[in-house]
N, C-alpha and C positions, 0 to 999 in steps of 0.2 A: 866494643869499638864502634862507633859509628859511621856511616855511608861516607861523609868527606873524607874522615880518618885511611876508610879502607882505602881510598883511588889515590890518595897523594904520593907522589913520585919520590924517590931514596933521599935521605934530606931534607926533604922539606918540612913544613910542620902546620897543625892546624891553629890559626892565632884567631881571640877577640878583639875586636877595634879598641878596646879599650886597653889591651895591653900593650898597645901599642904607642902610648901617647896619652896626656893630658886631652880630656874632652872637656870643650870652652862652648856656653851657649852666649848670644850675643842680646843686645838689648836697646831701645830707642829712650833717648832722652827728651823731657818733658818740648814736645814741640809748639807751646805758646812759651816757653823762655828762649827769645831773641840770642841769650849768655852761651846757651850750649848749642849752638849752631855755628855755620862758616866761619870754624877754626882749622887748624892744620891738620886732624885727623881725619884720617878718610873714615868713611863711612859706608858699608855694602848693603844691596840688598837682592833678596832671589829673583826679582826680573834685570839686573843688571848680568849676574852670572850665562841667561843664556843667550845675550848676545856680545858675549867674550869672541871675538876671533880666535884666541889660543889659549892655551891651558893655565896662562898666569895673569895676572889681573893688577893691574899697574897703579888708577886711579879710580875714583867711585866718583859718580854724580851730585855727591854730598861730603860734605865736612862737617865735625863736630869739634867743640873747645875744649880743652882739658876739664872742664868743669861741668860738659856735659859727660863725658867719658866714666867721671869721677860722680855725678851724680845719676847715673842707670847702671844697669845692668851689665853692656857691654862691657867688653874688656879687649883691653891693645895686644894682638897677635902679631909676634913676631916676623919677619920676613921666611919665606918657607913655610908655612902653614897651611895643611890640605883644608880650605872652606869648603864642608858640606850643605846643601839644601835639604832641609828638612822640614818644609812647610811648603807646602802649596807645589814646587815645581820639585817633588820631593827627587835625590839623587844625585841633582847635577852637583858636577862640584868644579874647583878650581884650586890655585896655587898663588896664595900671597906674593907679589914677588916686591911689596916694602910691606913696613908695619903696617897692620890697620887693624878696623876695627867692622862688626859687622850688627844689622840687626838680631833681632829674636826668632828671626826665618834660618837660623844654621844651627848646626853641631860644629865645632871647627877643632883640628886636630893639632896641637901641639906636639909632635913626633919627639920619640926617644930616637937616643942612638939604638944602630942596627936594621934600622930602614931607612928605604931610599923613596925621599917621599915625590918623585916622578915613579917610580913603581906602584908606586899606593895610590897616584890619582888614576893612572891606569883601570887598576885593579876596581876600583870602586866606579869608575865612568862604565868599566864592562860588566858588574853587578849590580846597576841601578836596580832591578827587578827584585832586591832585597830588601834595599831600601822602604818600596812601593809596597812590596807583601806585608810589609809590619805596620804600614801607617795607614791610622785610621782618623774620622772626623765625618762630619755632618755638614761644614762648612767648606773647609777645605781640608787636604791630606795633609796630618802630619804625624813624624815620628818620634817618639821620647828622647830623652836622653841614655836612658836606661836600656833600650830595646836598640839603641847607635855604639853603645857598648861594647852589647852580649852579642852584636853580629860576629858567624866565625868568616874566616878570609883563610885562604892556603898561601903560604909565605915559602918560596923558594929563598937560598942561604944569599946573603948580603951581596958577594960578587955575581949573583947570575940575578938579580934583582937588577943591579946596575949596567951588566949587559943588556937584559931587557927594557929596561930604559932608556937605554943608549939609542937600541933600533928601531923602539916606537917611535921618537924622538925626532930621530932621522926623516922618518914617513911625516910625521904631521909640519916638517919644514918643509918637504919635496910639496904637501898638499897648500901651506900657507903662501907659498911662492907662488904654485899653478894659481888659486884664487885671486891673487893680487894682479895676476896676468891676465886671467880673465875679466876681471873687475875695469883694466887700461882698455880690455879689447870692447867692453860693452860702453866705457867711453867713448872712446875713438867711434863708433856704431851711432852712439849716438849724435854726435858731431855729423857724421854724415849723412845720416837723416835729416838733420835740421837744414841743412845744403841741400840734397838730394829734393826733397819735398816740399822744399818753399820754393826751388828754380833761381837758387842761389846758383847753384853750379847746374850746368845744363850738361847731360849726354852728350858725346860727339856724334852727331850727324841730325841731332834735334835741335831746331831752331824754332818752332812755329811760336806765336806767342800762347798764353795760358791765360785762363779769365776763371772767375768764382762760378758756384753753381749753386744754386739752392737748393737743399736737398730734398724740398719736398716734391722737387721735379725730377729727380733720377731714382725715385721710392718709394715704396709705404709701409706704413710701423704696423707694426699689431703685437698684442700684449700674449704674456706665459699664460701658466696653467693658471686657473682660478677655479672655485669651489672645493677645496681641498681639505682635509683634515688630517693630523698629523697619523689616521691608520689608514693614510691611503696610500703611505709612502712604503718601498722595499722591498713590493713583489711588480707585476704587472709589465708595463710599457717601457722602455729606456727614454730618460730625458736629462736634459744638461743642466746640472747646475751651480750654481751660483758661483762659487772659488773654481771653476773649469773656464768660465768665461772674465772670472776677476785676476785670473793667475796667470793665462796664457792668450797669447798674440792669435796661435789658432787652435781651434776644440779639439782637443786631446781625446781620441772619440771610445778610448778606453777607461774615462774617468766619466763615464755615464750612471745615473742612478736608476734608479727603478720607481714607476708610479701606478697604480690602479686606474686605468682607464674603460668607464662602461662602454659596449654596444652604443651607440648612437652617440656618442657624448658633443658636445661643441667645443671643440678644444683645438687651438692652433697647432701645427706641427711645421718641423723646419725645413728646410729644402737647402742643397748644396746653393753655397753664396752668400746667405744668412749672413748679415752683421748683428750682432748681438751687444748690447747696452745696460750696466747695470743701472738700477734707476733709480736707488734712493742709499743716502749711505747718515750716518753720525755728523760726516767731514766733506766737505764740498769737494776735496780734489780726490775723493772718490766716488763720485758719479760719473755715469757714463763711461765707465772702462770698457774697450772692446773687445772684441773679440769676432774671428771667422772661421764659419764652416765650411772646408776644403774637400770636403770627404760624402760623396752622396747618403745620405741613413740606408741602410740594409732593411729597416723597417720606418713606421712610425714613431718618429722621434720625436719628442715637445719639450718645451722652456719652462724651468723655471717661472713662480711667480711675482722673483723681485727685480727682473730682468725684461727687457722686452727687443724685439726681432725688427730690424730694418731689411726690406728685399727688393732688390734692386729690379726696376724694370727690363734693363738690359744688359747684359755683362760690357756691352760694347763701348757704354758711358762709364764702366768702371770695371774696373777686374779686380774680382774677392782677393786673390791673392795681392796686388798693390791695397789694397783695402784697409788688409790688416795691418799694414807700416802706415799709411796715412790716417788712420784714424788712432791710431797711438802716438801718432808724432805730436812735438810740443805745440804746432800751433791749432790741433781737433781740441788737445789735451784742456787748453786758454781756454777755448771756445764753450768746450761741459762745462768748465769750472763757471764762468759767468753766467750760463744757463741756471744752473744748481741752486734753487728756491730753499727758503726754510731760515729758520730759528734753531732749534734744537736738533732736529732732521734734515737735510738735503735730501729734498726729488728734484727729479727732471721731466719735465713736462713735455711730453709728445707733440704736440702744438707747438711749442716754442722751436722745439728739434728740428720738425719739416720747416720752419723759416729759416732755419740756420743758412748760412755758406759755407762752402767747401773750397779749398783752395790748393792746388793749380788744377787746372782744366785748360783744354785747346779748344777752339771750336772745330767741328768734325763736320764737311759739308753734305756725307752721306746722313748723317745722326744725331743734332745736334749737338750734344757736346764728349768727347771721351778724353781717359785719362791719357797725356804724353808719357806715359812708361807701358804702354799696350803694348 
């Protein structure tokens, strides 16, 4: 008797994926014939499955003609069909909910009766680590057909499959409702930002007027870590990087990395107030994303070297925390984006930056200029 065998609960039984269904691999038609393209058959592939909202998958980003369908490999899966990933983003999976069809990146499961196949996508989204343990490759991960098979899975009896389906089921509406809630309220957010920080809508009891500033008069840039090599990374100094100031409004100061910093070294370090800029990306409208640090460092803390540090002369012409909503609002956002040099690459050039303007500002008769939300 084997380890699964022993722990399975009264009832239930230990099953192969295979006996459970028709296993269907999918396939891409000749993509220089025009014929087998934008027809009525949908067509999937593994970076569309993981940005599914829900567990079922309605339409695909491509269509193929009966005649591409008919001349590859794919084959047309009925509605209800568990599609597996088995290539590259090995495990995820989803639920047909019309016919279609999918690339050579799946296993896809044509269910017998006796399973409920909202229990089987469950079942198999909570043992992705099966998946992943059997798939191998040089390129990318993947896993046979053979070895999507011969995986065992524990199968409670047909009526308590369907209650557990019932009450996953239930949880992932309660979670697709909050998301959707969420999703109105960082609208709505945003809308208000764009009122709030252009001086569309003015505070009650603010009236002064507001004027641009340049930024190279309330700051100075200085660049991340340089001279680095990739074994200097993992032990030594904590420093921030990259996706900590690409992800978040303010430095999340427990997604700090580790770097090798000598005695004497010349290496910039941050200081609470810090604005942070990334500085070269693929895509223009990802340069210059911000980010601020709210949080003094406990120690010596440093940047990144694809990122670089703006520090404000005075908190009194701007305050870090207003900082980090106006330099993510849509009109700093305009302003990177035109900055954003390159052909193949976008950087952002530090020079061009300190000429920039900033917008709203009051003038302050103690200090020249501070932000009206002080």
């Amino acid at each position: 008797m084997t380890k699964i065998e022993q722990k399975i609960p009264e009832g239930w039984s230990v099953k192969k994926l295979g006996e459970l269904g028709d296993i269907v691999s999918g396939g891409t038609p000749d993509t220089e014939n025009s014929t087998f393209w934008d027809g009525d058959i949908y067509w999937l592939t593994p970076s569309e499955v993981t940005k599914l909202p829900t567990k079922y998958v309605y339409q695909t980003e491509r269509t193929i003609t009966k005649e591409g369908l008919k001349n590859s490999s794919a084959k047309l899966l009925p509605k209800n069909s568990l599609i597996i990933c088995t290539r590259a983003t090995v495990g995820d999976c989803c639920i047909s909910a019309v016919p279609m069809s999918t690339n050579q990146g799946f296993k896809n499961i044509i269910l017998y009766e006796g399973s409920n196949i909202i229990y089987l996508y469950y079942l198999i989204a909570n043992n992705k680590f099966q998946f992943i343990r059997k798939a191998c490759g040089s390129t990318f991960l993947e896993i046979s057909k053979k070895d999507v098979s011969n995986l065992n899975f524990l199968l409670p009896p047909l009526p308590e499959q369907e209650k557990m389906a019932g009450i996953l089921s239930c949880w992932d509406d309660g979670i697709e409702k909050l998301s959707a809630l969420i999703e109105k309220k960082k609208i709505q957010k945003k809308a208000l930002m764009q009122q709030l920080l252009t001086g569309k809508h003015r505070l009650k009891g603010f009236s002064t007027p507001w004027h641009e500033v340049k930024l190279g008069n309330i700051g100075t840039t200085y660049t991340g870590l340089s001279g680095k090599d990739k074994e200097s990374f993992g032990y030594g100094k904590p420093y921030i990087p990259y996706l900590n100031i690409y992800q978040n409004f303010v430095i999340d100061t427990n997604q700090f990395e580790l770097v090798a910093i000598k005695d004497g070294e010349n290496q910039n370090t941050v200081k609470y107030g810090d604005i942070f800029f990334t500085t070269s990306s693929e895509t223009p409208d990802e340069v210059g994303i911000s980010s601020v640090l709210l949080e003094e460092p406990k120690e010596e803390t440093y940047l990144n070297s694809f990122c670089f540090g703006f520090r404000l002369h005075d908190f009194s012409i701007l305050l870090p925390f207003y900082a980090a909503y106006l330099c993510r609002s849509e009109q700093i956002r305009k302003t990177m984006y035109m900055l954003a040099q390159g052909a193949t690459r976008f950087n952002l050039s530090k020079t061009e930056f300190l000429k920039s303007y900033i917008y709203p500002f009051r003038p302050c008769r103690a200090k020249g200029y501070c932000g009206d939300f002080i």
